[in-house]
C-alpha positions in Angstrom: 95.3 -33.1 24.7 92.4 -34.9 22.5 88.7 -33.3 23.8 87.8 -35.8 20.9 84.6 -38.2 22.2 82.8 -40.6 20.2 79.9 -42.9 21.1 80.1 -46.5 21.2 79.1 -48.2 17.8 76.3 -50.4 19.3 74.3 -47.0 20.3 72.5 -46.8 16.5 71.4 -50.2 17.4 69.9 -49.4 20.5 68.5 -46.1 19.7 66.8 -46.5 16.4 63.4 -49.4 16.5 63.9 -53.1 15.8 62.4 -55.0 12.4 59.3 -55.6 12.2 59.2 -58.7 10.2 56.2 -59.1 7.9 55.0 -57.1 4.7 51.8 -55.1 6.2 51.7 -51.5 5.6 52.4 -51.1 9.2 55.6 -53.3 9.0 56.5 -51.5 6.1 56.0 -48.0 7.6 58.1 -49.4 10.8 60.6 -50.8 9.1 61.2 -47.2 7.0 61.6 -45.6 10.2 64.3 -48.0 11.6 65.9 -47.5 8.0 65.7 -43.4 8.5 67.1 -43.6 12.4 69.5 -46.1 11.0 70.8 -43.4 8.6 70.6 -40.6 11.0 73.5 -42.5 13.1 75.6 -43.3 10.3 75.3 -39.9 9.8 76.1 -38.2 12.9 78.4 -40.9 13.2 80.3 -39.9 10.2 79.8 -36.3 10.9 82.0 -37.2 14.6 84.6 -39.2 12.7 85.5 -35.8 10.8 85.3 -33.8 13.7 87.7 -36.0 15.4 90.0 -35.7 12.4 89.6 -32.0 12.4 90.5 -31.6 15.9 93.5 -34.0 15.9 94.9 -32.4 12.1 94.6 -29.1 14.2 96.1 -30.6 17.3 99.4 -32.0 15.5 99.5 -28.6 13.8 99.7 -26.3 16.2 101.9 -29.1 18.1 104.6 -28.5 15.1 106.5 -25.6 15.4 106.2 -22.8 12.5 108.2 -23.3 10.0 110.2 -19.9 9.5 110.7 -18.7 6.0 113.5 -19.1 3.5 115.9 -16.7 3.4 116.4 -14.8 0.7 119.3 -12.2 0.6 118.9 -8.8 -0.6 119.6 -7.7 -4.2 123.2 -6.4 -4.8 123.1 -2.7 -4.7 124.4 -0.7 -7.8 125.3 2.9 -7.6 123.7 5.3 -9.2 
């Protein structure tokens, strides 16, 4: 009964720019970019991992049947 869904790990790669080799202000800037959309995956892809094990820890628990509570008998009466 998993809803989980997570992206293939190639799609950082091909969402975030490619190196721009060099060491020109403008390869610099680029290459800061691909370092910042680089981090945004690993982010949202870290963020999914812990959804995913949220949903299954909540999954296998309400799988489980409650556990019923220990009984504990009643204290002795003593007349009055």
């Amino acid at each position: 009964m998993a809803l989980a869904a997570t992206a293939p790990a190639s799609s950082a790669l091909a969402a975030c720019p490619a190196t721009v080799p060099g060491s020109t202000s403008e390869a610099i800037k680029a290459n800061e970019q691909r370092v910042l959309c680089l981090l945004r995956e690993v982010e949202d892809a870290t963020r999914q991992r812990k959804y995913d094990a949220d949903l299954k820890a909540l999954e296998l628990r309400l799988a489980r049947p409650p556990v019923p509570a220990p009984f504990t008998p009643p204290a002795p009466l003593t007349p009055p």
